[in-house]
MIDOSE-1310 file (N, C-alpha, C; in nm, 2 decimals, decimal comma, always signed):
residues 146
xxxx	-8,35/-1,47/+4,38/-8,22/-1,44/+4,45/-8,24/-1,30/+4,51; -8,31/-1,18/+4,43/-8,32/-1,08/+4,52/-8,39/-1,07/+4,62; -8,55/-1,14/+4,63/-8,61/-1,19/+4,69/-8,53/-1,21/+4,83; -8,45/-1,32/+4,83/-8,37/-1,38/+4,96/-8,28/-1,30/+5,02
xxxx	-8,21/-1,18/+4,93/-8,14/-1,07/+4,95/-8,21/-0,95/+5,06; -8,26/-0,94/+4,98/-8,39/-0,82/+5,06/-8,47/-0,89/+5,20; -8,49/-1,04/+5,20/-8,54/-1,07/+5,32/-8,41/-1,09/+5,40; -8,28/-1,16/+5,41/-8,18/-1,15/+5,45/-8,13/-1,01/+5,55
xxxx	-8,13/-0,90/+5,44/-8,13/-0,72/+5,47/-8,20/-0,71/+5,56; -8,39/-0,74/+5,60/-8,50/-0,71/+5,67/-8,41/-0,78/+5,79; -8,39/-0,93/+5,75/-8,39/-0,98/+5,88/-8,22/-0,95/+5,98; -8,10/-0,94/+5,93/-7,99/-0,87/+5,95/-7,97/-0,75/+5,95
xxxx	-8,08/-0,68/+6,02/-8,01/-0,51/+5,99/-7,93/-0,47/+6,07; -7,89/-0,50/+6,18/-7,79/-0,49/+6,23/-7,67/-0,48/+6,20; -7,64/-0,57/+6,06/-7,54/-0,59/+6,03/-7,54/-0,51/+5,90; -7,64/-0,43/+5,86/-7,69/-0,38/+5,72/-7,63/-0,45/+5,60
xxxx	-7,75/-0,43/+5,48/-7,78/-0,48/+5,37/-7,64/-0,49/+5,31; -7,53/-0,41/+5,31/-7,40/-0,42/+5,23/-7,34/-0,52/+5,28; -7,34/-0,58/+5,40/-7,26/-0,69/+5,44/-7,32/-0,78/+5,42; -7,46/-0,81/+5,37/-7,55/-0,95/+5,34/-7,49/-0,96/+5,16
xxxx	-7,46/-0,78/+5,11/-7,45/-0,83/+4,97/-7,30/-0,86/+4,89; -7,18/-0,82/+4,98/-7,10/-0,83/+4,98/-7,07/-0,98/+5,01; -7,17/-1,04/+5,08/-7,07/-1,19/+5,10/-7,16/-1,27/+5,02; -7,26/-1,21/+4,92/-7,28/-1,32/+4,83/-7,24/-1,29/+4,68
xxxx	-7,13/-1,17/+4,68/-7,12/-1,13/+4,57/-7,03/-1,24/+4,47; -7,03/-1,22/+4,33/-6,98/-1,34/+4,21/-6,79/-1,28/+4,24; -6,76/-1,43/+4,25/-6,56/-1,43/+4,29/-6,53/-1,33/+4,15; -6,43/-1,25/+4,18/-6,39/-1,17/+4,05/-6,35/-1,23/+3,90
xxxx	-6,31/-1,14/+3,82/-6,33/-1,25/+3,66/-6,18/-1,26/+3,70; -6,12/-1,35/+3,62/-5,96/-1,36/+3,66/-5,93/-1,26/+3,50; -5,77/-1,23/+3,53/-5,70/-1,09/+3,48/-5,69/-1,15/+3,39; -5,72/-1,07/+3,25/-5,65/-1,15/+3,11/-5,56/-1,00/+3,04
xxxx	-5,48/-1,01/+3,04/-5,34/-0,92/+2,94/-5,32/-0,91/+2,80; -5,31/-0,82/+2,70/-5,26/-0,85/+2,64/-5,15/-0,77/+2,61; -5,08/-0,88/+2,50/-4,88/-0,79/+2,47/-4,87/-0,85/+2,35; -4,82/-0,74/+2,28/-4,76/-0,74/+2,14/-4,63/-0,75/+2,17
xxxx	-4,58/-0,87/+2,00/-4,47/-0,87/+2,02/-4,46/-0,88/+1,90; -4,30/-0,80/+1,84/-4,24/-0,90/+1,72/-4,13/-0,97/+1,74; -4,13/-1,03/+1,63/-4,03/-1,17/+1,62/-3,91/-1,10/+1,44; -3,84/-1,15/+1,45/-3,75/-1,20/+1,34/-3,73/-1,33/+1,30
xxxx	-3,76/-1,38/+1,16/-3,77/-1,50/+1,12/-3,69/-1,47/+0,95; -3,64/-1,60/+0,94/-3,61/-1,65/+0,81/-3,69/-1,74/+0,79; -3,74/-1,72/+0,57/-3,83/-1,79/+0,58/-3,77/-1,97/+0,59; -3,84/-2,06/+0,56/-3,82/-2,15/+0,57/-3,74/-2,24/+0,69
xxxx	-3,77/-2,19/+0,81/-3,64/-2,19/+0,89/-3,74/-2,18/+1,03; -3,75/-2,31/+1,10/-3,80/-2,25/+1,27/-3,75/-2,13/+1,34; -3,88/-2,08/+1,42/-3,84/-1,98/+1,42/-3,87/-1,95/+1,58; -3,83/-2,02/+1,72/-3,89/-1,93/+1,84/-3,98/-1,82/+1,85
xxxx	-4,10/-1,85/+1,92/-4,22/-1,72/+1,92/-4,22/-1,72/+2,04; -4,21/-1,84/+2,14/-4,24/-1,86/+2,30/-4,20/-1,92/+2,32; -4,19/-1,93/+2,47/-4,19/-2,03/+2,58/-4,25/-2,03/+2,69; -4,30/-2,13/+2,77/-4,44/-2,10/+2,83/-4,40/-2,21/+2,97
xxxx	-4,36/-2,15/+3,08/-4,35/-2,23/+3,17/-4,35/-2,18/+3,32; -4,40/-2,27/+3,41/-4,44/-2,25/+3,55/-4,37/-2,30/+3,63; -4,29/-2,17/+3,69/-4,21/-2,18/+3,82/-4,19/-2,13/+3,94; -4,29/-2,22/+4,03/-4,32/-2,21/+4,15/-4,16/-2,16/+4,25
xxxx	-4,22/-2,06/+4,37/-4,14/-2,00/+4,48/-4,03/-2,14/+4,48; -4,05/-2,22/+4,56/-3,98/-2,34/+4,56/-3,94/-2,40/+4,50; -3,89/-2,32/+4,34/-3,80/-2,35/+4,21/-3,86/-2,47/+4,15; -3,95/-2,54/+4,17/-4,03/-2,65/+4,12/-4,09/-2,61/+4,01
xxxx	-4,15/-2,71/+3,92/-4,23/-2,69/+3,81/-4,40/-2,67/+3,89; -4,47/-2,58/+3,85/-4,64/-2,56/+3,85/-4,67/-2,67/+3,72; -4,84/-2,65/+3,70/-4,87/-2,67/+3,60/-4,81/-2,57/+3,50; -4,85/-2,68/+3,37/-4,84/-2,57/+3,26/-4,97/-2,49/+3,20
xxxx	-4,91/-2,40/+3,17/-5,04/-2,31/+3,09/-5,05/-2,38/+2,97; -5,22/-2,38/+2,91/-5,29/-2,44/+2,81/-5,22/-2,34/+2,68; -5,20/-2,35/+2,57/-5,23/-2,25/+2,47/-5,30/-2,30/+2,35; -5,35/-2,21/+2,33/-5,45/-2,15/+2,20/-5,42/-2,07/+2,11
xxxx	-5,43/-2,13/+1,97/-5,41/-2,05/+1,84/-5,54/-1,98/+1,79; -5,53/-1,86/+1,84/-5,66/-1,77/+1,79/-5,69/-1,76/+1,69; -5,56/-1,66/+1,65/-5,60/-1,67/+1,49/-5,45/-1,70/+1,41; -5,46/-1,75/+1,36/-5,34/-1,83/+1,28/-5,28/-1,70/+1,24
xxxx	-5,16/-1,78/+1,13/-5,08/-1,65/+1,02/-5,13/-1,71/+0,93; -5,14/-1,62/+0,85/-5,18/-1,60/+0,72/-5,08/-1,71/+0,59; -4,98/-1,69/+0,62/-4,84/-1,77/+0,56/-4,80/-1,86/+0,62; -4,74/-1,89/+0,75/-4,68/-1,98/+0,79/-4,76/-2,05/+0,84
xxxx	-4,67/-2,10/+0,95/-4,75/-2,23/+1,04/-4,71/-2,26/+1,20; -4,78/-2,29/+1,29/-4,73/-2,28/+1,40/-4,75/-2,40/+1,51; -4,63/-2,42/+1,56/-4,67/-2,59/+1,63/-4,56/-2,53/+1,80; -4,59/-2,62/+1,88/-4,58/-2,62/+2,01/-4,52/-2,77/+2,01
xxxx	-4,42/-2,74/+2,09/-4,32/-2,87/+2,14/-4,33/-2,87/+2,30; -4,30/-2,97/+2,36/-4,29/-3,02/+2,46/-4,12/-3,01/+2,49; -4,08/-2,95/+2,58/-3,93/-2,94/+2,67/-3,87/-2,96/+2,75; -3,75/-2,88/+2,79/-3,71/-2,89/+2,99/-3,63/-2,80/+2,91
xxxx	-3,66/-2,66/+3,01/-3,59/-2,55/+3,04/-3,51/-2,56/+3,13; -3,36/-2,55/+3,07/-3,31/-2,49/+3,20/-3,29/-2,36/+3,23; -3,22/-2,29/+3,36/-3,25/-2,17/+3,39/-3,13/-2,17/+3,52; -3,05/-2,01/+3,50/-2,93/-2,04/+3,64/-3,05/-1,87/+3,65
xxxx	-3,04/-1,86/+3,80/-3,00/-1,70/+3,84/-3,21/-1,66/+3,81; -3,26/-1,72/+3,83/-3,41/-1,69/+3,73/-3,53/-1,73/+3,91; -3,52/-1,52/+3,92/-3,60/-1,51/+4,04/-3,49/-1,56/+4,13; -3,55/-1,63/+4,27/-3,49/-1,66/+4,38/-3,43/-1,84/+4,36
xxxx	-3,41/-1,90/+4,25/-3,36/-2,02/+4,21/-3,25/-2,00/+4,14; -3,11/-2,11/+4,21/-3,01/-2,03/+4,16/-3,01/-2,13/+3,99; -3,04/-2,25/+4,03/-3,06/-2,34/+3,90/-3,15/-2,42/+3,89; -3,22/-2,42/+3,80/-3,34/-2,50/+3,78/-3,40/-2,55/+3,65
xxxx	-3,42/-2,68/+3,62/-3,48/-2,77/+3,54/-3,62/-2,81/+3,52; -3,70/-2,71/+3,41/-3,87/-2,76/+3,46/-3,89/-2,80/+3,31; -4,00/-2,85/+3,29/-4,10/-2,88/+3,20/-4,13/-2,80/+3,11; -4,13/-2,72/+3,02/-4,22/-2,67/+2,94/-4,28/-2,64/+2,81
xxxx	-4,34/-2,55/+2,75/-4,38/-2,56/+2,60/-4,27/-2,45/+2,50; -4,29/-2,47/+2,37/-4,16/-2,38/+2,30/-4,26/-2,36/+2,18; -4,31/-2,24/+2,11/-4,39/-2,25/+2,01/-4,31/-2,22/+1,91; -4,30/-2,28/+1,82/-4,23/-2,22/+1,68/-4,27/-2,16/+1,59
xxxx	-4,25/-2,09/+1,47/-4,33/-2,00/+1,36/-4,26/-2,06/+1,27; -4,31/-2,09/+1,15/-4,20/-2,14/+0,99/-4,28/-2,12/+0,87; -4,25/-1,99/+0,79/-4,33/-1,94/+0,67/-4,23/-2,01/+0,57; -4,36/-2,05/+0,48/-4,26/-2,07/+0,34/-4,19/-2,03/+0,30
xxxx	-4,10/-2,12/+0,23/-3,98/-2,04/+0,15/-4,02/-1,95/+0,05; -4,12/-1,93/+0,00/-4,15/-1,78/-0,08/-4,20/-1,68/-0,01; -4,22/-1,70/+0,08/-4,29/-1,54/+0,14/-4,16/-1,50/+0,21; -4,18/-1,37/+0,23/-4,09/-1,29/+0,26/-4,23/-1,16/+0,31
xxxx	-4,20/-1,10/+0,42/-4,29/-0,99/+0,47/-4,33/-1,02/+0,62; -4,42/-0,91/+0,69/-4,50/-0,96/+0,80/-4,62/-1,05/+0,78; -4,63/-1,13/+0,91/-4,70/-1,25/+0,92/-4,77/-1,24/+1,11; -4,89/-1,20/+1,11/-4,91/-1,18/+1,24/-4,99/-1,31/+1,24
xxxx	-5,02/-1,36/+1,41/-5,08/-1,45/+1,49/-5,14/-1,40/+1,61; -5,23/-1,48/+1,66/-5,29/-1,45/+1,80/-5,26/-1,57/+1,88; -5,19/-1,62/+2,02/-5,20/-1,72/+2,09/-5,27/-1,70/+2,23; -5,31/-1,72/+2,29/-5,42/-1,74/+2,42/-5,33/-1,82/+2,49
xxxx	-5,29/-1,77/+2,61/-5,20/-1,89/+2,70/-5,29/-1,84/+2,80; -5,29/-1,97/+2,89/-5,40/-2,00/+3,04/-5,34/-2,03/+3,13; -5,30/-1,99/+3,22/-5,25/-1,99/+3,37/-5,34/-2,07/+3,45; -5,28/-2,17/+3,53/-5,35/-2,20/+3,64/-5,40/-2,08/+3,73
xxxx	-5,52/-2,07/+3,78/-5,54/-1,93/+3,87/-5,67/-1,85/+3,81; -5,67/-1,89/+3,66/-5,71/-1,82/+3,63/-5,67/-1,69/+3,54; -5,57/-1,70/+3,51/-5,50/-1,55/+3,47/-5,45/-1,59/+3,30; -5,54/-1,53/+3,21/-5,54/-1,55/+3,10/-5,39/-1,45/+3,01
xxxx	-5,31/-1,44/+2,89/-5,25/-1,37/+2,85/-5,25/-1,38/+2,68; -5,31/-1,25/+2,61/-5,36/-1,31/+2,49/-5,19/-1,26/+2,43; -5,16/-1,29/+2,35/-5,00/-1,23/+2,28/-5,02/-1,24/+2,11; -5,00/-1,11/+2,10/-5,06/-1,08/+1,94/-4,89/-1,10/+1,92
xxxx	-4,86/-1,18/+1,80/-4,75/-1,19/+1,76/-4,72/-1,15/+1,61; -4,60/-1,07/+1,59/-4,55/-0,98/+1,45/-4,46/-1,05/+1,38; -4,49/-1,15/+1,35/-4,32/-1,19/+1,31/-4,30/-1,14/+1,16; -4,17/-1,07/+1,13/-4,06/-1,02/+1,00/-4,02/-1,13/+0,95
xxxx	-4,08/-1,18/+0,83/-3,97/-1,26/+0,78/-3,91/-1,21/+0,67; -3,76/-1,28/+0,64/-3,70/-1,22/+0,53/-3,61/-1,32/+0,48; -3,58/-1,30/+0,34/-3,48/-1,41/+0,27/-3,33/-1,40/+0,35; -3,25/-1,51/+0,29/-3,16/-1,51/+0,35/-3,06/-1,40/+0,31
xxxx	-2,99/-1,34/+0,47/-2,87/-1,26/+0,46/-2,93/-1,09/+0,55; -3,10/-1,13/+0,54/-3,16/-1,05/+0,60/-3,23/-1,02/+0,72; -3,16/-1,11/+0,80/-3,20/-1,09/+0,93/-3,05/-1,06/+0,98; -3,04/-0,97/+1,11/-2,96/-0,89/+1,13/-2,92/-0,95/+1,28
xx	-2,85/-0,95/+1,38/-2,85/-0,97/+1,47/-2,84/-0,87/+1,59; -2,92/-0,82/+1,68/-2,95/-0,70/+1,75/-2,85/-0,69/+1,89
């Protein structure tokens, strides 16, 4: 490949070597993010950690993004449901009905403490977002409302 690069350069100098290497260069890596979050949970009790859904300029559903359980919790357990979100006032759609995923968190009824996870969500595009998640859980009477 450098070989063809360098004869390319000899034979285009006109156009010099940066523009022969520039248009064979590798497409960029796509963006991956990451964001911490915490949660509040009671034990024994579903608990909302996300929601994962694609909505296109034209208020339509995109695909959905893949997710991945990196690294589990230590105590609980974690499962993904299938939905329809709705949504008034969200971006330039005044109301809209799409598709998407809801992940839940639910620690045993004896634990009481933090309980962290890793999930990997995949965007069509290319654009990865890893989300380290904190969830607090506590017996009952001890979650507060903010």
């Amino acid at each position: 490949m450098r070989l063809i690069l360098l004869q390319a350069c000899a034979a285009v100098l006109i156009w010099g070597c940066f523009g022969a290497a520039a248009a064979q260069a590798p497409t960029p890596v796509p963006q991956e993010t990451t964001v911490e979050r915490q949660v509040r949970a009671l034990a024994n009790r579903d608990t909302q950690i996300g929601l994962y859904l694609n909505v296109l300029s034209d208020c339509t559903s995109g695909p959905l993004p893949t997710i991945r359980l990196v690294s589990p919790p230590t105590a609980g357990k974690v499962v993904v449901k299938s939905a329809k979100a709705k949504a008034t006032n969200y971006k330039a759609c005044l109301a809209l009905e799409v598709p998407a995923y809801v992940a839940f968190y639910k620690a045993p009824a004896e634990f009481l403490g933090d309980d962290t996870l890793t999930l990997e969500v995949k965007y069509q595009g290319g654009r990865t977002e890893i989300q380290k998640i904190t969830v607090k859980v506590s017996g009952p009477g001890g979650q507060q409302k903010i």
